[in-house]
C-alpha positions in Angstrom: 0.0 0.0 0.0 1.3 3.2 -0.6 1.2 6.3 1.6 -1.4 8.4 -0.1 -3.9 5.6 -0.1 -2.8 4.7 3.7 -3.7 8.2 4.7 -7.2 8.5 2.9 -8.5 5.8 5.5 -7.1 7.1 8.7 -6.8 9.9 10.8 -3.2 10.9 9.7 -2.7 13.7 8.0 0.1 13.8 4.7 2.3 16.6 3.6 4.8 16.9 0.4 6.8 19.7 -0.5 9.9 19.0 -2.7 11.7 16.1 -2.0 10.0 15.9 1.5 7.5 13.6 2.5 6.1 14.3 6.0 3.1 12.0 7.9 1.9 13.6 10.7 -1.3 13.3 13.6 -3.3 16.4 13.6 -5.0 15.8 17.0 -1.2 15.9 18.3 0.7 18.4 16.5 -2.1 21.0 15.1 0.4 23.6 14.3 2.4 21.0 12.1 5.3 23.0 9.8 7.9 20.5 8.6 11.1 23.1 10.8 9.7 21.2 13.8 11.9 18.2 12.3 15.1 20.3 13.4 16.3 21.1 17.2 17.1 24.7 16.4 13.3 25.3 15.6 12.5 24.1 19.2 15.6 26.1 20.8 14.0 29.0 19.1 11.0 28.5 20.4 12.3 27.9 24.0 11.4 24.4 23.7 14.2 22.0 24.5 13.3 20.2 27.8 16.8 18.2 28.0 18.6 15.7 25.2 20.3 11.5 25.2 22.9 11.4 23.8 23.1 7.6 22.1 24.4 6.7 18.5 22.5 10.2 17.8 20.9 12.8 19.9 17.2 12.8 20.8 15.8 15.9 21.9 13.7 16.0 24.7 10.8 18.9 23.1 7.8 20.8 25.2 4.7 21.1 23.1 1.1 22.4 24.3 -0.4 18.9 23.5 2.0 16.7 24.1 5.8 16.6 25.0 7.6 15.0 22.3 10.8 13.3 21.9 12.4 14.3 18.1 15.1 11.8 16.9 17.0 11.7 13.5 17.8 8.5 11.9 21.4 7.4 11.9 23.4 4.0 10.9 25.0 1.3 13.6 27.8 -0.7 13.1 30.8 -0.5 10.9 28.5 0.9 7.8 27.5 3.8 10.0 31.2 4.5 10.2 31.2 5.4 6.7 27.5 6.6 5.7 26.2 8.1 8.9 22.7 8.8 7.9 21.8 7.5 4.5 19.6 4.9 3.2 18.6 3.5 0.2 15.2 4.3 -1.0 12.8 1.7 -1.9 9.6 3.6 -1.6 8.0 5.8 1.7 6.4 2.4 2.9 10.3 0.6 3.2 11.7 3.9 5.1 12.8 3.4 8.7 10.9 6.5 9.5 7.4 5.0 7.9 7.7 1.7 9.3 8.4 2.6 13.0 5.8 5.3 12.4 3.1 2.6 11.6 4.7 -0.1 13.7 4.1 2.5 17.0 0.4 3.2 15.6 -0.5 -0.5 15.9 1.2 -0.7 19.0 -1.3 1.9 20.3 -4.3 -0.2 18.6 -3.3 -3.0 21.0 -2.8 -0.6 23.8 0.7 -1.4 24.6 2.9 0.3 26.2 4.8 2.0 24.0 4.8 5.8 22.8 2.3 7.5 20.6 3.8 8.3 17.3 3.6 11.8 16.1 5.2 12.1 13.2 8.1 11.7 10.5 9.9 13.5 8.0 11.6 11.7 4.8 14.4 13.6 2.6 14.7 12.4 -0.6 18.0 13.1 -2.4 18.3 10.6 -5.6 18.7 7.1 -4.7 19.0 7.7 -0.9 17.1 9.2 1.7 17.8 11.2 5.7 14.7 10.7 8.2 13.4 11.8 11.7 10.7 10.8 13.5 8.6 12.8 16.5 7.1 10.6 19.0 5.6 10.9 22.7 7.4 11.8 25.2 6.9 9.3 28.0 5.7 11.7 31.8 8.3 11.2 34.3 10.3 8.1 32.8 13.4 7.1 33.6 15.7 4.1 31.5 16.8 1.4 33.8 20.1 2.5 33.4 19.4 5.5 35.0 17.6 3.8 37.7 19.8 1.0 38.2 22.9 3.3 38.8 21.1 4.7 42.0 19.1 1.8 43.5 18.4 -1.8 43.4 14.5 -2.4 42.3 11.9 -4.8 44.0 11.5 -8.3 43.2 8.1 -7.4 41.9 9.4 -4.3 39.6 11.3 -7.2 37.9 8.4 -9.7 37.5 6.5 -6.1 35.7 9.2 -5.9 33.4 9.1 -9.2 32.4 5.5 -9.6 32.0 5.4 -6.3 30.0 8.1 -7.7 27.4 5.7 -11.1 27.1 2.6 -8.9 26.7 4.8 -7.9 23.3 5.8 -11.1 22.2 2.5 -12.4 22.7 1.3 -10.3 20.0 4.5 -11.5 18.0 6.2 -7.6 18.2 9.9 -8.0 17.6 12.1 -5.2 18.8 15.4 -5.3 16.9 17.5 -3.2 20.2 15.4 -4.8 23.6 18.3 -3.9 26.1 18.1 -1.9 29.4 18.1 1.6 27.7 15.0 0.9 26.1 12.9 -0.5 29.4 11.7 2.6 30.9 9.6 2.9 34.4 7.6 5.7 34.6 6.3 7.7 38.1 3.9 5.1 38.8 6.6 2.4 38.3 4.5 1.1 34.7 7.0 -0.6 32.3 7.2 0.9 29.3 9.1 0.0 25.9 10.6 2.4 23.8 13.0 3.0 20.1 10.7 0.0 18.1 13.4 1.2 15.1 13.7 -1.9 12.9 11.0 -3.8 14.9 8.0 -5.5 13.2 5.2 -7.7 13.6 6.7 -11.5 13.6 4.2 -14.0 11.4 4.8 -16.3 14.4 6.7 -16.7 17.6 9.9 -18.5 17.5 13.3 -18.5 18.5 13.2 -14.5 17.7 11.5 -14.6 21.0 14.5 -16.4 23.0 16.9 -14.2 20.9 15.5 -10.9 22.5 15.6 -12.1 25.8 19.6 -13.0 25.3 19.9 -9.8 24.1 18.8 -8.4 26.9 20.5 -10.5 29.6 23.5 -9.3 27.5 22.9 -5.6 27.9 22.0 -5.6 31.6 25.7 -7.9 31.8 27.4 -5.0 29.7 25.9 -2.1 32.1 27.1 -4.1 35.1 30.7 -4.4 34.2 30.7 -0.9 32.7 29.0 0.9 35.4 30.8 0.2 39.0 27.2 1.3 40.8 24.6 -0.3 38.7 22.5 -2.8 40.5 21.5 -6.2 38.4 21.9 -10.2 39.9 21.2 -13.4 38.7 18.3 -13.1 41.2 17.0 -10.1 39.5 16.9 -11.7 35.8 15.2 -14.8 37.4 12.2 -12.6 38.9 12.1 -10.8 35.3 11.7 -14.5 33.5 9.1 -15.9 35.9 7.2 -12.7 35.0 8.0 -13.2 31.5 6.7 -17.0 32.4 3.7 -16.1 34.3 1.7 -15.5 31.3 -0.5 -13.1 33.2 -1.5 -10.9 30.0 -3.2 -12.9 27.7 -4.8 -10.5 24.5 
């Protein structure tokens, strides 16, 4: 399906200017102008609430609807070395931007939690293309990184997390980077999962399934001998995996 006919049965709204190609929600960002897609708009507008600094930086942004989180697309690995930020373009639908974009919106249809997409920009220059993407801004969450370097969490705050990342795989979500960065608690101590940037919607479960949770026992075992105050045990990964076990969420 291509984008124009995607957006004449939904609520999203499409722009096109150029080689730009911009999919946005109206309900969340009614004063929509495609500079939003930049960080000096939002330091113009005295708008930057903070920044992460990763493989890229995402930009913390405060917005009358919604606070927002604005991210620019950029390569991993050894190719990233060398291209930084270009893809090949194979149509809007096959852009990163696109398909996290509609991967977040389905999300939201099976009320996960995971952030509300808001929008994405795609730059067209010949054969390749740049993109950023604009999503929700998660109230008063906090990576378990960032927790984990200042306190230990309960035994029960483990069996959440891992019942959260089941209620995914349940509905067959693959999320190409699950690691400890990307597990957020918010206020209220809800799990949330974050950065769905190469995920997609599985045909079937499978060994994908036991692949994300290595991953993830690998990142919480990278934080611990990097980080001389961060707080993870054996004990703690077996409380997340009897959540993950329980099957307690059942769609």
């Amino acid at each position: 399906m291509n984008l124009s006919r995607f957006v004449k049965h939904s609520s999203l709204n499409l722009f096109k200017e150029g080689n730009i190609t911009c999919l946005y929600q109206q309900n969340l960002l009614p004063d929509f102008c495609v500079d939003m897609f930049s960080s000096g708009y939002w330091q113009q507008q005295d708008a930057i609430l903070g920044k992460a600094v990763g493989r890229g930086t995402a930009w913390f942004i405060q917005h009358p609807v919604t606070n927002m989180v604005l991210r620019h697309y950029y390569r991993g690995g050894l190719v990233g070395k060398l291209i930084d930020d270009s893809y090949i373009f194979t149509g809007i639908m096959n852009t990163r931007a696109a398909k996290e974009f509609l991967l977040l919106q389905q999300l939201q249809q099976w009320q996960l939690p995971a952030p509300k997409p808001v929008a994405f920009k795609v730059t067209r220059t010949g054969l390749t293309y740049q993109a950023d993407i604009l999503i929700e801004l998660i109230a008063g969450a906090t990576d378990l990184v960032g927790l984990l370097t200042k306190s230990s969490l309960s035994d029960n705050i483990w069996r959440e997390i891992g019942k959260c990342i089941k209620r995914f795989h349940q509905k067959n979500i693959y999320h190409h980077d699950l690691n400890a960065h990307n597990i957020m608690l918010d206020s209220d101590n809800n799990v949330w999962l974050i950065d769905f940037d190469q995920g997609k919607v599985m045909t079937k479960s499978g060994p994908w399934q036991q692949r994300n949770m290595d991953r993830l026992l690998r990142s919480f075992n990278k934080e611990l001998a990097k980080l001389p105050a961060f707080q993870f045990s054996e004990t703690n990964w077996q409380m997340l995996m009897q959540g993950y076990n329980s099957c307690l969420h059942k769609d």
